[in-house]
C-alpha positions as CSV (number, residue, x, y, z in Angstrom):
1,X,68.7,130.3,109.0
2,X,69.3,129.9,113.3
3,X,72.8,128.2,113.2
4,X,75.1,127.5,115.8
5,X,78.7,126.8,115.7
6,X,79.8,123.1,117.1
7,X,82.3,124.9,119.7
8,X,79.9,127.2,121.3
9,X,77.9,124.6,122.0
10,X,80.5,122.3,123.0
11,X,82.2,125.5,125.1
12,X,79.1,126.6,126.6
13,X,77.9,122.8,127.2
14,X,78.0,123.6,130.9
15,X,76.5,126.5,131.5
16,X,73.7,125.4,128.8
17,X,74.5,128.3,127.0
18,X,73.7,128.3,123.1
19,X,74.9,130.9,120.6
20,X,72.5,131.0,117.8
21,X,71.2,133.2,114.8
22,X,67.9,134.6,113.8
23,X,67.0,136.5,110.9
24,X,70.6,137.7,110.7
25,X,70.3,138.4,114.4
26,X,72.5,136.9,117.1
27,X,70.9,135.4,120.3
28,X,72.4,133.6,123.3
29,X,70.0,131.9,124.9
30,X,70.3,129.4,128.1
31,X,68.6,125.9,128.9
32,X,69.2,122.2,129.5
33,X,69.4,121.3,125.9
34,X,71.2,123.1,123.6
35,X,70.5,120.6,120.4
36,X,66.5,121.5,121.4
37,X,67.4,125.2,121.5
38,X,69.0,125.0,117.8
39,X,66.2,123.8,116.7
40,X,63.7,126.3,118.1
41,X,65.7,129.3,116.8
42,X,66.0,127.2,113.8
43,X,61.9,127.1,113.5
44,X,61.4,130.4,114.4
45,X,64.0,131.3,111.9
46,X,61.9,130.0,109.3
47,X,58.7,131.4,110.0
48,X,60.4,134.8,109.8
49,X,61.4,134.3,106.5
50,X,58.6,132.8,105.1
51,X,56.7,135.5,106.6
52,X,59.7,138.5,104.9
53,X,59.0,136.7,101.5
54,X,54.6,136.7,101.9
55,X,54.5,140.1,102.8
56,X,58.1,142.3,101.6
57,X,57.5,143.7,105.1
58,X,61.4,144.8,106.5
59,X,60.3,146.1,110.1
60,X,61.7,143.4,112.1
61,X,59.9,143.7,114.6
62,X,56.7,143.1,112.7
63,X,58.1,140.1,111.2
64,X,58.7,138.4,114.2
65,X,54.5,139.6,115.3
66,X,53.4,138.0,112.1
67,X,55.4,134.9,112.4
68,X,54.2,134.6,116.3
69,X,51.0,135.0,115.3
70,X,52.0,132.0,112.6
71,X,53.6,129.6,115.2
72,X,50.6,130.4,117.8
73,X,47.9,129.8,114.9
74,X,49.7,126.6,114.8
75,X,49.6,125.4,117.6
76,X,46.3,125.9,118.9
77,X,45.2,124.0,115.8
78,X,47.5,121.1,116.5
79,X,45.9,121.3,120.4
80,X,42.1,121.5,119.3
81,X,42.9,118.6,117.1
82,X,44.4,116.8,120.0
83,X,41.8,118.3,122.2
84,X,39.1,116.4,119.9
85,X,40.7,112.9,119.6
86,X,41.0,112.6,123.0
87,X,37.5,113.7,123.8
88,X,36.4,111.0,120.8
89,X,38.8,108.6,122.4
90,X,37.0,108.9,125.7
91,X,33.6,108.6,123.8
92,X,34.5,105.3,122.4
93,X,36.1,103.9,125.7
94,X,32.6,105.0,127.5
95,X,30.8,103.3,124.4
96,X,32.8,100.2,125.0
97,X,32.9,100.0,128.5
98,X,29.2,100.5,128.3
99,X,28.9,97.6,125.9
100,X,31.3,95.6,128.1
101,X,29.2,95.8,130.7
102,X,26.1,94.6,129.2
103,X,28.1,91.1,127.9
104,X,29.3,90.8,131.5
105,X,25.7,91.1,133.1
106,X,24.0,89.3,130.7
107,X,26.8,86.4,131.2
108,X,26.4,86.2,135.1
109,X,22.7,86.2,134.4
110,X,22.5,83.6,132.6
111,X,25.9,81.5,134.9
């Protein structure tokens, strides 16, 4: 599991450096939120295991292939499915719009 002790992430705080673990690995890694950070290695941590315990593969380095592969399956589902509600969003706002219309002419018609 990614972990990361409370006083390197206090000590580093500044420099936005974070001290964290995957797969039995040590990483320090650098950005504006070291919480955020945590939480990535912390993911990615996960998907390596899960993928260790699916396959009994212990190349490391195919591990971390297969769970990429995992995370990047993922996420282009999670954007096609947002890709989709917004295109049906913007079909229904067209559709309404549309219908919109037609009240408001048929109003200043008849006024």
């Amino acid at each position: 599991m990614a972990t990361a002790t409370k006083d390197a992430t206090l000590k580093d705080a500044q420099s936005g450096s974070v001290r964290v673990e995957i797969f039995d690995q040590a990483y320090n890694l650098r950005g504006s939120d070291p919480e955020y950070i945590l939480k990535l290695a912390e993911y990615v941590d996960a998907k390596m295991r899960a993928v260790a315990e699916a396959t009994n593969t212990i190349d490391t380095v195919r591990l971390a292939v297969l769970a990429v592969l995992n995370i990047a399956d993922e996420y282009h589902l999670l954007k096609r499915n947002q890709d989709c509600g917004a295109t049906d969003y913007q079909k229904r706002a067209h559709l309404l719009a549309d219908a919109l219309d037609e009240v408001l002419g048929e109003k200043r018609k008849a006024g």
